[in-house]
C-alpha positions as CSV (number, residue, x, y, z in Angstrom):
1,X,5.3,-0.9,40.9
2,X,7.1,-0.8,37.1
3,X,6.1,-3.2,35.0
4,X,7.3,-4.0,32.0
5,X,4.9,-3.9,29.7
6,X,6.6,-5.5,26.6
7,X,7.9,-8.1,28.6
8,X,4.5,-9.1,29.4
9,X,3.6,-9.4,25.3
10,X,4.8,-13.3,25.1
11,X,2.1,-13.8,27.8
12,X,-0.9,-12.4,25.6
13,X,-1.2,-9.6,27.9
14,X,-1.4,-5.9,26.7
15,X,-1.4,-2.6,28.3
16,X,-4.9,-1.4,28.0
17,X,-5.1,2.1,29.4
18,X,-2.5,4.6,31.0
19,X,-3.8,3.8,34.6
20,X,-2.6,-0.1,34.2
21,X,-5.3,-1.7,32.8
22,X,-4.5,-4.3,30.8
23,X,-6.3,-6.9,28.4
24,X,-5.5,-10.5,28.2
25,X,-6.3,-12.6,25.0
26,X,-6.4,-16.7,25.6
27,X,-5.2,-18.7,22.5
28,X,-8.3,-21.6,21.3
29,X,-7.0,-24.0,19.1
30,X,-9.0,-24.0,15.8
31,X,-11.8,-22.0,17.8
32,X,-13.0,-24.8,19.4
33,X,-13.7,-24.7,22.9
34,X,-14.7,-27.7,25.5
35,X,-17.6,-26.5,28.4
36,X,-15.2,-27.4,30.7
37,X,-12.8,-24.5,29.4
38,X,-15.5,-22.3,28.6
39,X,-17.1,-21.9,32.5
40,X,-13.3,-21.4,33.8
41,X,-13.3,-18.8,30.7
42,X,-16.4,-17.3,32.7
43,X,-14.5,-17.9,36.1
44,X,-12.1,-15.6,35.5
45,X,-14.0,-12.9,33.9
46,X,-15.9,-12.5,37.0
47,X,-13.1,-13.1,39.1
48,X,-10.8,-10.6,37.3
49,X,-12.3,-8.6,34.4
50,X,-15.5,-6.8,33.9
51,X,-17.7,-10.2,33.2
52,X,-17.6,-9.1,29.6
53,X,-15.8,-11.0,26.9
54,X,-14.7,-10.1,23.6
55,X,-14.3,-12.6,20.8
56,X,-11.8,-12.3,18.0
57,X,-11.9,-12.8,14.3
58,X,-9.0,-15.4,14.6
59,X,-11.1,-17.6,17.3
60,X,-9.6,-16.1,20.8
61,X,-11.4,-14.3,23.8
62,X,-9.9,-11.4,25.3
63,X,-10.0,-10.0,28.4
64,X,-10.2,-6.4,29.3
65,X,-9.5,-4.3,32.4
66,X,-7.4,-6.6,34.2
67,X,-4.9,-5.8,37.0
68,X,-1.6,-7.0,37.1
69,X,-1.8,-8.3,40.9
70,X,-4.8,-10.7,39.0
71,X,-2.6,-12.1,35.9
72,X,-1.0,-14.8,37.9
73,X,-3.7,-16.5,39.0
74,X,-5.5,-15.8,35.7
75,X,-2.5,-18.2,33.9
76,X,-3.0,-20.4,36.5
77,X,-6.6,-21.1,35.4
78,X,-6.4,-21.1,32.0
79,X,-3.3,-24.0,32.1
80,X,-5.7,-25.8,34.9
81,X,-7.9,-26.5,31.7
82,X,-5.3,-26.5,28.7
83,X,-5.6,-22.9,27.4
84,X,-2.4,-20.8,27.3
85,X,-2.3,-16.8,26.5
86,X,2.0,-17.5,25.8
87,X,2.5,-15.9,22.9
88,X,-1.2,-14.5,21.6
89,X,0.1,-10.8,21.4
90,X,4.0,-10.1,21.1
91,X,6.5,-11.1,18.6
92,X,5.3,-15.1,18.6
93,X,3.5,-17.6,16.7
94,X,0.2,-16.7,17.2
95,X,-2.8,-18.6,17.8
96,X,-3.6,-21.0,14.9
97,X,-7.2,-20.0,13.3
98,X,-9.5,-21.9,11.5
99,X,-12.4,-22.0,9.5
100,X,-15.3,-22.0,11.5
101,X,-17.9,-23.5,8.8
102,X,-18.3,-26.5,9.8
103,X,-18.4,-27.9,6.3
104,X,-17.3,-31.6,5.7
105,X,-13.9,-31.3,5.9
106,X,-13.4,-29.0,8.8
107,X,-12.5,-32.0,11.0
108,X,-9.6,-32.5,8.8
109,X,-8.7,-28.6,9.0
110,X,-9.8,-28.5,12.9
111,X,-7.1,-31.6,13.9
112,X,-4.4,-30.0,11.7
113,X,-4.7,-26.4,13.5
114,X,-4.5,-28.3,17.0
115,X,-1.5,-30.1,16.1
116,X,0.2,-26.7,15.2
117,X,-1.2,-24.9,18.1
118,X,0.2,-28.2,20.2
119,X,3.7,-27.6,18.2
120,X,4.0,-24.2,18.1
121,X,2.6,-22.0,21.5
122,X,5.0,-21.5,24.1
123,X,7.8,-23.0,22.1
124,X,10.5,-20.9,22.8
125,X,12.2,-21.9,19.4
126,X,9.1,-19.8,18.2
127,X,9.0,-16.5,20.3
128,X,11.3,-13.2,20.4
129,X,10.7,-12.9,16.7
130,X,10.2,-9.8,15.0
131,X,7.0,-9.5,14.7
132,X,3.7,-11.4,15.2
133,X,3.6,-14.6,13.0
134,X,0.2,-15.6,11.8
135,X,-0.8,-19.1,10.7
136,X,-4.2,-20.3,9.6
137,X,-6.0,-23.7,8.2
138,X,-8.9,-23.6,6.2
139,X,-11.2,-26.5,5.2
140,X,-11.5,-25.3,1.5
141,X,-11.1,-21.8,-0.2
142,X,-14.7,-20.6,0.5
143,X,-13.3,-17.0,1.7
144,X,-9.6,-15.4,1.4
145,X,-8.6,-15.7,4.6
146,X,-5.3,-17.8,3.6
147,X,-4.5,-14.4,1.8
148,X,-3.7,-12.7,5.0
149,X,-1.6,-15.2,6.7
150,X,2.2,-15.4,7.4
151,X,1.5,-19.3,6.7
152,X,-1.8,-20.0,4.7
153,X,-3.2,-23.6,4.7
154,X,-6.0,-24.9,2.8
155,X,-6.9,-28.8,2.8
156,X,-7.6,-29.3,-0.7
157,X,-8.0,-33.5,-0.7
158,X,-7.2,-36.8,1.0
159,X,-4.9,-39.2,-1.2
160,X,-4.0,-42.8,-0.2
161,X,-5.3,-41.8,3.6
162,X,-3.0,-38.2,3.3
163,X,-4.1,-35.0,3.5
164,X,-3.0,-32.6,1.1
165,X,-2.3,-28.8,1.9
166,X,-1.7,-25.4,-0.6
167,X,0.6,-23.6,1.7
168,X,0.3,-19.4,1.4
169,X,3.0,-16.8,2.6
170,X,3.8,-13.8,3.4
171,X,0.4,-12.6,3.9
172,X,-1.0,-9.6,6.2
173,X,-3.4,-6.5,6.5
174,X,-2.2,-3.5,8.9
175,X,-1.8,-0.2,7.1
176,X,-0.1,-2.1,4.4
177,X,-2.6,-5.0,3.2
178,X,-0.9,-7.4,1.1
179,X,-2.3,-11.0,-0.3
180,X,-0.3,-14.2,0.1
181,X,1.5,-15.7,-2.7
182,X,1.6,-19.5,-3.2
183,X,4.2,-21.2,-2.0
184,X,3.6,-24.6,-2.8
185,X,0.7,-26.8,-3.4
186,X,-1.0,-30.0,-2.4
187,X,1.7,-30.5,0.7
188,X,1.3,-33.7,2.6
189,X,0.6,-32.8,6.1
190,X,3.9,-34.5,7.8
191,X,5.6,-32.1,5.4
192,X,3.9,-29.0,7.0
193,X,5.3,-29.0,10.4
194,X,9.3,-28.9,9.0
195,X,7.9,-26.2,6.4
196,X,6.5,-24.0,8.9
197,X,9.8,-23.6,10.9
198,X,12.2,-23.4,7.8
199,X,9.7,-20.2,6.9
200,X,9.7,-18.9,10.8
201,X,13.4,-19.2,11.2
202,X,14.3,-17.7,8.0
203,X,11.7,-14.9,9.0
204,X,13.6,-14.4,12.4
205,X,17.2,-13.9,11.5
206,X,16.1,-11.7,8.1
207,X,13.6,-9.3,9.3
208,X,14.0,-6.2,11.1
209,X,12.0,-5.6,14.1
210,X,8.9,-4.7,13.9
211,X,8.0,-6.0,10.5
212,X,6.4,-9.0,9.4
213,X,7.5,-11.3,7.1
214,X,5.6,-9.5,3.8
215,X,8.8,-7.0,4.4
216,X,11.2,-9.7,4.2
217,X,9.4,-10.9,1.2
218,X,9.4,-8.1,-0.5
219,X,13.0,-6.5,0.5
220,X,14.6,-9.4,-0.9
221,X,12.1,-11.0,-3.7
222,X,10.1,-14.0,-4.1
223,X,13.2,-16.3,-5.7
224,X,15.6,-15.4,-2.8
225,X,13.0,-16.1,0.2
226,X,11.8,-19.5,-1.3
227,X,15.9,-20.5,-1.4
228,X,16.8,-19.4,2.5
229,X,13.4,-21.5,3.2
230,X,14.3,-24.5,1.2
231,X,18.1,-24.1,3.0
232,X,16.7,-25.0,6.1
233,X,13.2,-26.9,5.4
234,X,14.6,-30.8,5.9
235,X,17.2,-29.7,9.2
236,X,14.7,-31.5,11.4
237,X,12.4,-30.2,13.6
238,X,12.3,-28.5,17.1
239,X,11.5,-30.2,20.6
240,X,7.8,-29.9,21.3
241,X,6.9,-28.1,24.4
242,X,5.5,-30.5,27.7
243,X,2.4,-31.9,26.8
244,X,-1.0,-29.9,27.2
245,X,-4.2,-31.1,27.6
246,X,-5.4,-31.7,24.4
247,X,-6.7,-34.8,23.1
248,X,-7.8,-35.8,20.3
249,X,-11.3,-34.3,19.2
250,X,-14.5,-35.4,17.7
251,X,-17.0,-32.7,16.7
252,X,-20.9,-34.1,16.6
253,X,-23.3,-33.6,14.1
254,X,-22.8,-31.0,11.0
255,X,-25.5,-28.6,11.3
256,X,-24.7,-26.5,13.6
257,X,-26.6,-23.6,15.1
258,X,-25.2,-20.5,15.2
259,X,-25.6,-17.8,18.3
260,X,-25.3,-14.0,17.0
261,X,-22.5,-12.2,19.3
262,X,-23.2,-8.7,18.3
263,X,-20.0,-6.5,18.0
264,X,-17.8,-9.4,19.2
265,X,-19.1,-8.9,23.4
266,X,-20.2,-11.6,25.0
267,X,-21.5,-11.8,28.6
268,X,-19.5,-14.3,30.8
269,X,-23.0,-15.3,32.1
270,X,-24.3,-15.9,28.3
271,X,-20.9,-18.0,27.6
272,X,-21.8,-20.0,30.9
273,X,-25.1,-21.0,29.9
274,X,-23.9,-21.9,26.2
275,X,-21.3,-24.0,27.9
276,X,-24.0,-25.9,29.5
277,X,-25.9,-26.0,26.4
278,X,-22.8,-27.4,24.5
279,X,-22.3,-30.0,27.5
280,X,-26.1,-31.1,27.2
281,X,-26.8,-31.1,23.6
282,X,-23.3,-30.8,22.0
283,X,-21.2,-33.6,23.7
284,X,-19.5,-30.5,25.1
285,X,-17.9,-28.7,22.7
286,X,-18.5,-25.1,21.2
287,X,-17.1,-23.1,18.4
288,X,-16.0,-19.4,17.7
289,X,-16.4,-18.3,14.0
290,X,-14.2,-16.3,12.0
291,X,-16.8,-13.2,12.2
292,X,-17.0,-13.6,16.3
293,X,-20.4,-15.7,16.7
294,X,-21.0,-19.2,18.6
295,X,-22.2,-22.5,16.7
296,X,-23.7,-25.2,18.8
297,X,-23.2,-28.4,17.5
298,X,-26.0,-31.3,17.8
299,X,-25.5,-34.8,19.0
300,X,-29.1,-35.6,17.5
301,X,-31.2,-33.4,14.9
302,X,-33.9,-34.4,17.1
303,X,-32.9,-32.1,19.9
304,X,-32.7,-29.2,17.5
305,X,-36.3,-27.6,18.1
306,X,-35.7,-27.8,21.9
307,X,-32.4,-26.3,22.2
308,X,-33.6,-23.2,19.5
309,X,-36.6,-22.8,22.3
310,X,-34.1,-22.9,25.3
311,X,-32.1,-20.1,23.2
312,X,-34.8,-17.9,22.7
313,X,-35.9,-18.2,26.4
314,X,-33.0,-16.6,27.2
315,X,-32.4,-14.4,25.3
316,X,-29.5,-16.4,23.3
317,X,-31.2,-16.9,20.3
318,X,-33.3,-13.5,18.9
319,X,-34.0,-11.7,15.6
320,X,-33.4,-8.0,16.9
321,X,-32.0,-6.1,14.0
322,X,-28.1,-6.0,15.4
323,X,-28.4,-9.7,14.6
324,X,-29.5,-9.8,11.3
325,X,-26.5,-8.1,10.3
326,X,-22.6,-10.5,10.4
327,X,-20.8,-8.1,12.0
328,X,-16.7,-8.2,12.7
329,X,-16.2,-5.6,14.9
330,X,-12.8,-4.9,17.2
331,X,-13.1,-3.1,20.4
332,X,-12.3,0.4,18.9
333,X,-11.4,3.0,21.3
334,X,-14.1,1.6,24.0
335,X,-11.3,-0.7,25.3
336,X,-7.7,-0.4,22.5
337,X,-5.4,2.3,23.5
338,X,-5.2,2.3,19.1
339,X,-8.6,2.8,18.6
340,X,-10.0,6.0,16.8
341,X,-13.6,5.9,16.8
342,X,-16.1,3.5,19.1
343,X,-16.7,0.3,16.8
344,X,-19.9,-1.0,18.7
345,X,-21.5,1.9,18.9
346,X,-20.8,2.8,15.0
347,X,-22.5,-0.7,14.4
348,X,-25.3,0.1,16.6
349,X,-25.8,3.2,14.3
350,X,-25.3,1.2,11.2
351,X,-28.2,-1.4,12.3
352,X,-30.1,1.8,13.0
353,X,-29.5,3.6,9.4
354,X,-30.3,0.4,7.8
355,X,-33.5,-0.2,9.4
356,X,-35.6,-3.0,7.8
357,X,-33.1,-3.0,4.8
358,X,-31.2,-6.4,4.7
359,X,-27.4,-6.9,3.8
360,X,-26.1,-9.6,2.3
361,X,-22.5,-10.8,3.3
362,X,-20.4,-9.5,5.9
363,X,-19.8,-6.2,7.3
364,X,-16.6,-5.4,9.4
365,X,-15.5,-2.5,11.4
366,X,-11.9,-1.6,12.3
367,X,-11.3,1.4,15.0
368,X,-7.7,1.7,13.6
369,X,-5.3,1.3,10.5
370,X,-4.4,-2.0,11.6
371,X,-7.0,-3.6,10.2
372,X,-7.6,-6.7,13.3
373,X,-11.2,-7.4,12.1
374,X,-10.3,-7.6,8.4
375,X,-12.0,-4.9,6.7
376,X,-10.5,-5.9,3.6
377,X,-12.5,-9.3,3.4
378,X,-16.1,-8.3,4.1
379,X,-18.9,-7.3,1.8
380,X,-18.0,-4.0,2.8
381,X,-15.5,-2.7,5.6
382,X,-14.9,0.1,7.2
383,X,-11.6,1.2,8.6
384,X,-10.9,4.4,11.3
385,X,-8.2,6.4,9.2
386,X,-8.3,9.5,11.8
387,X,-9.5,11.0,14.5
388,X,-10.0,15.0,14.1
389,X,-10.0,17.1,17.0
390,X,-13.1,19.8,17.1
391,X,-12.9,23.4,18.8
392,X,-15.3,22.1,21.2
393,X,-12.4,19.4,22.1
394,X,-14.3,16.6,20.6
395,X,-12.8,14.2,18.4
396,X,-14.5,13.2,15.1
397,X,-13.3,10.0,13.7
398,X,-12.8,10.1,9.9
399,X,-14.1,6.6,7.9
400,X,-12.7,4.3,4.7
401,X,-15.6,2.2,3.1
402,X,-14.4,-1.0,1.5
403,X,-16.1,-3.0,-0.6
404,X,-15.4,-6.8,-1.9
405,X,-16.3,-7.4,-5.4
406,X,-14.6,-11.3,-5.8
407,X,-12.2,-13.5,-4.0
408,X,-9.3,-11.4,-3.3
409,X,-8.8,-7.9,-1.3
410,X,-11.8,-5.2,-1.4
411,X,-11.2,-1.5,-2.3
412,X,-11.9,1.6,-0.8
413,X,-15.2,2.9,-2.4
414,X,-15.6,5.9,-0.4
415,X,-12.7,8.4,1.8
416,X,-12.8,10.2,4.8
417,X,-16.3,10.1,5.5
418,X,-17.8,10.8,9.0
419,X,-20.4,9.5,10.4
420,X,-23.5,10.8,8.7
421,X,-21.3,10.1,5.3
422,X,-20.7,6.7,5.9
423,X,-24.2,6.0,7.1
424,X,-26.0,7.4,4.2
425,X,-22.6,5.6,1.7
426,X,-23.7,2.1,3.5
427,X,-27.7,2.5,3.0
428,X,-27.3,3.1,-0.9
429,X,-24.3,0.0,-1.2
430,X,-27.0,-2.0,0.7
431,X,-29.9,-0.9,-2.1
């Protein structure tokens, strides 16, 4: 059978290996996730994949080792519970991310991202664009990650019963990291919609396939990209696509508790018994953070010693070292046809170097140059540059150390280390 395999981008579906395995990563607006959506999640794995799931950075679960005789019905689930893959890989408005903190304004951020994510996936006035299109809301500006969106917004107050927004463009890592630049600031929210597709259709018919909209930005300067945008910004806005299910939302309780994924792989039988967890305790609802973990949410304080002893009955809730460390972690060469080096079992190793040593912050490991668990904002990242082939035919992967010293990008520290060189660099940074 010939498939095409960029045709089947828009649909969230990648080509995993040579033999035609593929991967299949499922858009959740603003992370958060209902029981209901998470056991048919679980449904499919077993069904489908390998009953392993990997969480992303950006709040989506992926997939892995599909067949293409299985997609089909795979869709056919996900829509069954209002969860769409259109346009989660490909050249498309991506899922819309969202802080995970859970602080007091994330319900703001949380409905905002939904509303996008309502807007914008599987609009076709939003696909067959150059590249991938990145948007992402934050509840406040207590990390960077608005720096490394196409669209950046960050709720900054409430005035007269509005929500205000700082928008951020033009943002992106990859091999060629480059921060956002403000583009305007304390946006009302009705104004973001209209924004958003003045800067995605100006991004369209400028940009040269396959770049992203940083190129545009900086092929033709800041000046001449904020007047095509401000051409088109009050034209009125697209159709929306047939309505989804997706309700409005009410998160319980603010202290959350949070369920270590380690290295972003989560068993579909773990996600099924958080689901019931979530249903019991949590109203139903759970959320996926920014560095690939699960937080619970409480209905009642009261029910927070239980559910922590249900956790650790099962294994949910432990202290084994992996889990002392926040880890962002992609799936390296164990599952991407990209990766150089194999991420998990680099942060097994890690875990292992550092011992009873603790590390404050964030660490993140990319198997490749394109940078999908953001290296660049953790307390220290580590990014695959190369993969040197040995006379014995073995392949050595060659490391970048990163380090974060404030708010914006970090910097390489350390080059082309291998293993036992970025061990030993990451036990005296952790000193």
């Amino acid at each position: 059978m010939d498939i095409d395999y960029q045709k089947l981008r828009l649909d969230g579906i990648y080509q995993q290996s040579q033999k035609g395995d593929l991967m299949l990563r499922v858009k959740v607006p603003a992370g958060v996730l209902s029981s209901e959506q998470a056991e048919k999640i679980c449904s499919i794995s077993e069904q489908f994949s390998n009953q392993l799931l990997h969480l992303t950075c950006r709040g989506s679960i992926e997939f892995h080792w599909l067949q293409y005789r299985d997609v089909s019905q795979a869709l056919a689930m996900l829509s069954a519970v209002g969860l769409t893959s259109r346009g989660a890989c490909g050249g498309a408005v991506r899922g819309v991310s969202c802080s995970s903190s859970f602080s007091a304004d994330f319900g703001i951020a949380q409905t905002l991202a939904r509303k996008l994510h309502r807007h914008f996936a599987g609009n076709p006035h939003f696909e067959g664009l150059p590249k991938k299109f990145k948007i992402g809301v934050d509840a406040g500006y207590a990390d960077a990650r608005h720096l490394i969106q196409d669209i950046g917004l960050v709720y900054t107050k409430t005035v007269d019963a509005v929500h205000l927004y700082d928008v951020w463009c033009a943002g992106g890592l990859g091999r060629e990291p480059q921060p956002a630049i403000v583009y305007e600031q304390a946006v009302p929210e009705h104004e973001l919609i209209p924004l958003i597709e003045a800067v995605v259709r100006v991004y369209a018919q400028n940009t040269p396939p396959p770049k992203r909209l940083k190129f545009l930005l900086n092929q033709i300067g800041e000046a001449a990209l904020r007047e095509k945008v401000e051409a088109g910004r009050h034209h009125g806005t697209a159709p929306e696509p047939r309505a989804t299910l997706d309700g409005p939302l009410t998160l319980p309780g603010d202290d959350p508790i949070e369920i270590p994924v380690f290295a972003g792989e989560l068993k579909s039988a773990d996600l099924q018994r958080l689901a019931g967890f979530a249903r019991e305790y949590g109203n139903g609802y759970l959320a996926l953070t920014a560095d690939q973990n699960i937080l619970l949410l409480l209905q009642k304080a009261s029910d927070r010693l239980s559910l922590q002893k249900q956790l650790q009955t099962t294994g949910l809730l432990t202290d084994l070292p992996e889990n002392r460390i926040r880890f962002r972690v992609c799936p390296g060469n164990h599952k991407c046809r990209m990766g150089l080096s194999p991420t998990r079992d680099v942060a097994m190793q890690i875990c292992q170097a550092l011992g009873d040593k603790q590390l404050t912050g964030t660490l993140a490991i990319s198997g490749c140059s394109n940078a999908c668990s953001q290296p660049q904002l953790a307390t220290l990242g580590i990014i695959t540059r190369k993969s040197i082939q040995q006379k014995d035919g073995t392949r050595t992967p060659l490391f970048d150390l990163f380090r974060q010293k404030d708010a914006g990008f970090g910097e390489v520290i350390r080059e082309n280390l291998d293993i036992a060189g970025l061990l030993d660099a990451i036990v005296q940074e952790s000193r």
